[in-house]
C-alpha positions as CSV (number, residue, x, y, z in Angstrom):
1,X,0.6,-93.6,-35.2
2,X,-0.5,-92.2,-31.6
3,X,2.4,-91.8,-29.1
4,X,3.0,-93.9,-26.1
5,X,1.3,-91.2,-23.4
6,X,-0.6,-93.4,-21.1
7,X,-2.1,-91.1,-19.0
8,X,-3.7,-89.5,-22.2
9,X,-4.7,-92.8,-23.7
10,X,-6.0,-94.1,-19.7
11,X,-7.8,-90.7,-19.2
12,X,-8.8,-88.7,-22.4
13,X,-10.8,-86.1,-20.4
14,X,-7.7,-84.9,-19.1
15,X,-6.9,-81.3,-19.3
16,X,-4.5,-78.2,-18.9
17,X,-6.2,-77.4,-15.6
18,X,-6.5,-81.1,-14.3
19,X,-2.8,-81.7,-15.2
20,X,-1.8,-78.6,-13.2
21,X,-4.3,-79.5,-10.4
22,X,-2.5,-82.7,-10.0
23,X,0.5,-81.1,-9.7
24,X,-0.3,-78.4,-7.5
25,X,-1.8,-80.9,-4.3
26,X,2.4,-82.5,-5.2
27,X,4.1,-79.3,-5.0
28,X,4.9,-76.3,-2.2
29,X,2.4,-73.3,-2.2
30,X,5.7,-71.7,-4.3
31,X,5.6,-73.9,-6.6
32,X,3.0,-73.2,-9.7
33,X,2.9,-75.4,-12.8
34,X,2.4,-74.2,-16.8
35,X,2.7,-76.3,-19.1
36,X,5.6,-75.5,-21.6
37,X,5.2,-78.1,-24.7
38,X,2.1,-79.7,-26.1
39,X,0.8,-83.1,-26.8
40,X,0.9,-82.0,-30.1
41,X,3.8,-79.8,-30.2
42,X,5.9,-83.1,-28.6
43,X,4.3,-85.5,-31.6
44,X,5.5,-82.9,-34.2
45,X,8.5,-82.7,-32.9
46,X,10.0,-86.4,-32.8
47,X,8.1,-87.0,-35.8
48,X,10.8,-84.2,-36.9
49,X,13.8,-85.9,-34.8
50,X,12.9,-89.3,-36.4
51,X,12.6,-88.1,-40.1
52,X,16.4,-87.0,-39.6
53,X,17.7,-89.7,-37.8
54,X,16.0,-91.9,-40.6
55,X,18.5,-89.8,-43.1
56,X,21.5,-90.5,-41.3
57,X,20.9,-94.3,-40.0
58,X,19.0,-96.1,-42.8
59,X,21.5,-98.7,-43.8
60,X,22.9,-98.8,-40.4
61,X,21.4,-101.1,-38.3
62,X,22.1,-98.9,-35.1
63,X,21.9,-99.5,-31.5
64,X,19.8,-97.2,-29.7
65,X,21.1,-96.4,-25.9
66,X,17.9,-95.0,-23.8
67,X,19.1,-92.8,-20.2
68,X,16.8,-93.9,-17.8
69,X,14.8,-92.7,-16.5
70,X,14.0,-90.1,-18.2
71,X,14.1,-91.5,-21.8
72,X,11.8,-93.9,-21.8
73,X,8.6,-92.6,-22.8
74,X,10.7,-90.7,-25.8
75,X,12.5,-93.3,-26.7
76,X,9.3,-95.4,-27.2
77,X,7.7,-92.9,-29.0
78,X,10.9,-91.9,-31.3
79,X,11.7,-95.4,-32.6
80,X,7.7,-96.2,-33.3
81,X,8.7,-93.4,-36.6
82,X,11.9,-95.4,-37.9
83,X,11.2,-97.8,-40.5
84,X,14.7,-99.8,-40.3
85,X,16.3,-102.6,-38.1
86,X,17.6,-101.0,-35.1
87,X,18.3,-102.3,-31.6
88,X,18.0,-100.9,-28.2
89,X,19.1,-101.0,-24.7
90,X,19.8,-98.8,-21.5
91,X,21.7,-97.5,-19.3
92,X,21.5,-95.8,-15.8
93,X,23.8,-93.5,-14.3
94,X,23.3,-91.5,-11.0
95,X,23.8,-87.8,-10.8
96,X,20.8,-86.7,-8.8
97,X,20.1,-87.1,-5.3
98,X,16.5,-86.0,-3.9
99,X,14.9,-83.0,-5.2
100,X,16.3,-80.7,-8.1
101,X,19.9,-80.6,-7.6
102,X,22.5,-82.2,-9.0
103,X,25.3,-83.8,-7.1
104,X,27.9,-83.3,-9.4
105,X,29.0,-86.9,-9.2
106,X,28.5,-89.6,-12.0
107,X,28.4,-93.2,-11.5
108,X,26.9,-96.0,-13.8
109,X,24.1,-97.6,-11.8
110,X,22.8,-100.1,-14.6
111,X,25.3,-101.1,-17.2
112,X,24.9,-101.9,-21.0
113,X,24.2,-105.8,-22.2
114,X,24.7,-105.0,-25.9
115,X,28.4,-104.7,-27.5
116,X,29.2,-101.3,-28.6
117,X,32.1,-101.9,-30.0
118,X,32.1,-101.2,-34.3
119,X,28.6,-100.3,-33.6
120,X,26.8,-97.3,-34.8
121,X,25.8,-95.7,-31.4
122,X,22.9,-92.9,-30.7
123,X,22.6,-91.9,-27.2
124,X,19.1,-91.0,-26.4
125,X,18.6,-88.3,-23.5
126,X,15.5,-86.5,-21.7
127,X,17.5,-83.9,-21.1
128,X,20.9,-82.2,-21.6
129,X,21.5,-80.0,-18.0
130,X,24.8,-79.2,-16.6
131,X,26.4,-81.9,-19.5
132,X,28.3,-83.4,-16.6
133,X,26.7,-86.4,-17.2
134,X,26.3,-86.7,-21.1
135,X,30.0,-85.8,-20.9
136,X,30.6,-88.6,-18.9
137,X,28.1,-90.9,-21.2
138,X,29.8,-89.4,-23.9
139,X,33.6,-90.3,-23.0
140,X,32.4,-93.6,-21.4
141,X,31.3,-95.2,-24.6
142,X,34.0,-93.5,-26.8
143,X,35.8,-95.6,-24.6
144,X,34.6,-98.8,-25.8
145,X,35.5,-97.9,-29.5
146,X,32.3,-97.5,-31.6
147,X,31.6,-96.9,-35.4
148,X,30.2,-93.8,-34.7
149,X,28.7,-92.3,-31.4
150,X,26.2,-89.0,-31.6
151,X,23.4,-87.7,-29.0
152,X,19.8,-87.0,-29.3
153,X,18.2,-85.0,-26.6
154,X,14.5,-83.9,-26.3
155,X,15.8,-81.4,-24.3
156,X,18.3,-79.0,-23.6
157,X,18.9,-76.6,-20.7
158,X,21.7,-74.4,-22.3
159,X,22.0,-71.7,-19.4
160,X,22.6,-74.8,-17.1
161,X,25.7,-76.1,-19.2
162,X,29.0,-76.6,-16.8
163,X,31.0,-78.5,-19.8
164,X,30.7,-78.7,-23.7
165,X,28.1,-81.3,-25.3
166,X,27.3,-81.3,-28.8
167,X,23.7,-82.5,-29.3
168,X,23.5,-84.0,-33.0
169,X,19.5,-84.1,-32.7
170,X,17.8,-81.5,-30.6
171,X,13.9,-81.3,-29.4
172,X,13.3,-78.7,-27.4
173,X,15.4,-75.6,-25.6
174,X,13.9,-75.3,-22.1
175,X,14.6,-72.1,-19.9
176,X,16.4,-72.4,-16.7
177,X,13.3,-74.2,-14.9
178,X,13.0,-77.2,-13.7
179,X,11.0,-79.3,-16.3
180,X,8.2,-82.2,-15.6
181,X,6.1,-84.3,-18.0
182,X,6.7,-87.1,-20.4
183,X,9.2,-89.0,-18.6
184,X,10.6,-86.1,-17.0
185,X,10.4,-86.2,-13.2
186,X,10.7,-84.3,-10.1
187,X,12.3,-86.1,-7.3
188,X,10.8,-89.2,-9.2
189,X,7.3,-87.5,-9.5
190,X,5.4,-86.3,-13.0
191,X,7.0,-89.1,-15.6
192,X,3.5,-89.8,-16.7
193,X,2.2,-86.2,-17.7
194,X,1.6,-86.2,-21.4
195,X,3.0,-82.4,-21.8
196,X,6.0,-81.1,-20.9
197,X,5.8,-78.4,-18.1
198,X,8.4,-75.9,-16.5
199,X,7.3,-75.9,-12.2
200,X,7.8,-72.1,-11.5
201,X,8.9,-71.5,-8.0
202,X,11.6,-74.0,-8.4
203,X,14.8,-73.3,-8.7
């Protein structure tokens, strides 16, 4: 089953030196690219990720919650390896202004459509940063009184952590760069890069 990468899939001649070519004429003179995960080291791993979600939410008939923007090209990918009834939506919340830094501040920008109450809930994240805004995901739906509520991340910035968050399902730990590539952006750039890479020179 191939994963949802379009740029791959739109341009297979694509390579490590292209994809960092593309971001280099993007980025400052400070700024230099490597990529940090693989197209193959990302399949393996949600192909990992899915085989234990499939473990714990077989019988459940879950609903799915996608961050956006980050999680969508994950999400796509990670429910395209479960083989039971699930449902999806999304939600949007705004923590980020231009740029690299957080503002600290959450809001919800795009609400949920789907009940969550008595539901079996799985949070799906890009990334896990500060936690200031998977906290507030976290408490937010707790709120609303489902079955069960965990968190899956692709990945997790540790040294960056502010407040507590317990990931249930983890991808990837990431070093204290800023990370680009599938659905991971910069100041809304990148999302369509089918690795993940670190932009050194950022802070």
């Amino acid at each position: 089953m191939p994963l949802l990468l379009p740029a791959l899939l739109y341009y297979p001649c694509w390579t490590e030196l292209k994809i960092e070519t593309i971001i280099s004429v993007r980025m400052s003179a400070q700024a230099k690219p490597r990529i940090l995960f693989s197209q193959v080291k990302i399949e393996a791993t949600v192909r990992r990720l899915a085989a234990e979600i499939m473990r714990d939410y077989q019988d459940k008939h879950p609903l799915f919650i996608g961050v956006l923007k980050g999680s969508f090209v994950f999400m796509a990918d990670l429910i395209r390896f479960l083989d039971f009834p699930l449902e999806v939506d999304f939600i949007r919340l705004s923590s980020y202004g231009g740029g690299s830094q957080t503002s600290g501040k959450v809001k919800v920008v795009q609400g949920l459509r789907s009940k969550v109450k008595g539901r079996d809930v799985l949070i799906i994240e890009d990334i896990v940063d500060t936690g200031l805004t998977t906290a507030f995901l976290l408490d937010y739906l707790q709120q609303k009184n489902p079955a069960s509520l965990k968190l899956c991340s692709l990945t997790d910035k540790p040294s960056r952590r502010k407040v507590p968050v317990a990931i249930d399902y983890l991808g990837f730990t990431v070093p204290n760069k800023f990370v680009v590539g599938y659905g991971l952006d910069y100041d809304e750039k990148f999302r369509n890069l089918p690795d993940i890479c670190v932009m050194e020179g950022e802070g």
